[in-house]
N, C-alpha and C positions, 0 to 999 in steps of 0.2 A: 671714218664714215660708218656710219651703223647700217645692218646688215637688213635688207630691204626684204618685206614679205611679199610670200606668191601663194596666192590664194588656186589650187585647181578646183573646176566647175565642169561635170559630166554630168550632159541631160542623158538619163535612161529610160528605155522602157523593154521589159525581158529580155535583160540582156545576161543572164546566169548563167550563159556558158562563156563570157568574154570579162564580166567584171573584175574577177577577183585580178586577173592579169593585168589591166588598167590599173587599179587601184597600188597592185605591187609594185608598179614601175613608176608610181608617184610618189615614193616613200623618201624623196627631198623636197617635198613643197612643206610648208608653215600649216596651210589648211586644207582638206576636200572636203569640197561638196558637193554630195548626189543630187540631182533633183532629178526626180523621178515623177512619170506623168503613171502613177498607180500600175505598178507593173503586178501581172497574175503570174508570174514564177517566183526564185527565190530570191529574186536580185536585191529585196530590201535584206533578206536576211542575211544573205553573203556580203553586202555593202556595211550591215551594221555591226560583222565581225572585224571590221577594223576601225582606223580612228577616225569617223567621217562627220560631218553634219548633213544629217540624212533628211531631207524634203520632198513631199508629194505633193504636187501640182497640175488640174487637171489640164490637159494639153488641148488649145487650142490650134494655134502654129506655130511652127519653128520660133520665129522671130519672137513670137508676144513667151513665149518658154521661156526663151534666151536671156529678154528683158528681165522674165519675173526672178529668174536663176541671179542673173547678177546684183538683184537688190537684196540676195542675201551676204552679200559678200562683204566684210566689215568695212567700214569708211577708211580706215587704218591702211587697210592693206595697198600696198605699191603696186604690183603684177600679177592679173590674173592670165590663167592659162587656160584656153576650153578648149577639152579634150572629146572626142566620142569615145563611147564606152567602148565600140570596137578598135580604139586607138592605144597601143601601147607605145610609149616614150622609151626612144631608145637608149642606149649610155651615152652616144654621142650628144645628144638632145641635150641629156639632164646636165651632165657634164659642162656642158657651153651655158645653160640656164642659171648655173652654180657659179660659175664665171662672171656674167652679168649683173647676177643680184645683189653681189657683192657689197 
C-alpha cells in the first residue's frame, strides 16, 4: 500500500508567540499550510522560516476561512489535519497519525 499524504492546515492571525511550536510538532505531516487572515506581528515571518505554503486571506468568519484554507490543499492529498496555531500535536498524537497513514 503506498504511503498516504497529510496535508496540516493552520488558520492564523498574530500568533508569534505560539507558531513556531505548532509548526515544530508538525514535522511528520507531507504538507503545511499557514493561512493567515494578514496578521501585523511576525507570524508570516516565523511561519515562512520553515517549510510552509504560506497564504493571506482576508478573514471574514471562521467557517468561510476554513473553506477558503482547504481549497488550497492539493486534490492529491488523502488526510488533512487542522490545527490552531495555539495547538501543538503531541508525540502521542503524531505517533498514532504515523500509524494510520500508513
Amino acid at each position: 500500500m503506498d504511503k498516504q499524504s497529510l496535508t496540516a492546515v493552520i488558520l492564523t492571525y498574530n500568533e508569534e508567540n505560539i507558531i513556531k511550536h505548532c509548526l515544530e510538532a508538525l514535522n511528520f505531516v507531507d504538507e503545511i499550510i499557514v493561512f493567515d487572515s494578514f496578521s501585523t506581528d511576525k507570524t508570516s515571518e516565523i511561519a515562512k522560516q520553515h517549510k510552509v505554503k504560506f497564504v493571506q486571506h482576508k478573514f471574514v468568519n471562521y467557517a468561510a476561512q476554513r473553506n477558503a484554507a482547504l481549497k488550497e490543499v492539493s486534490k492529491e492529498c488523502h488526510w488533512i489535519l487542522m490545527v490552531d496555531a495555539d495547538e501543538i500535536v503531541t508525540l502521542e498524537l503524531k505517533e498514532e497519525i504515523k500509524i494510520l497513514k500508513q
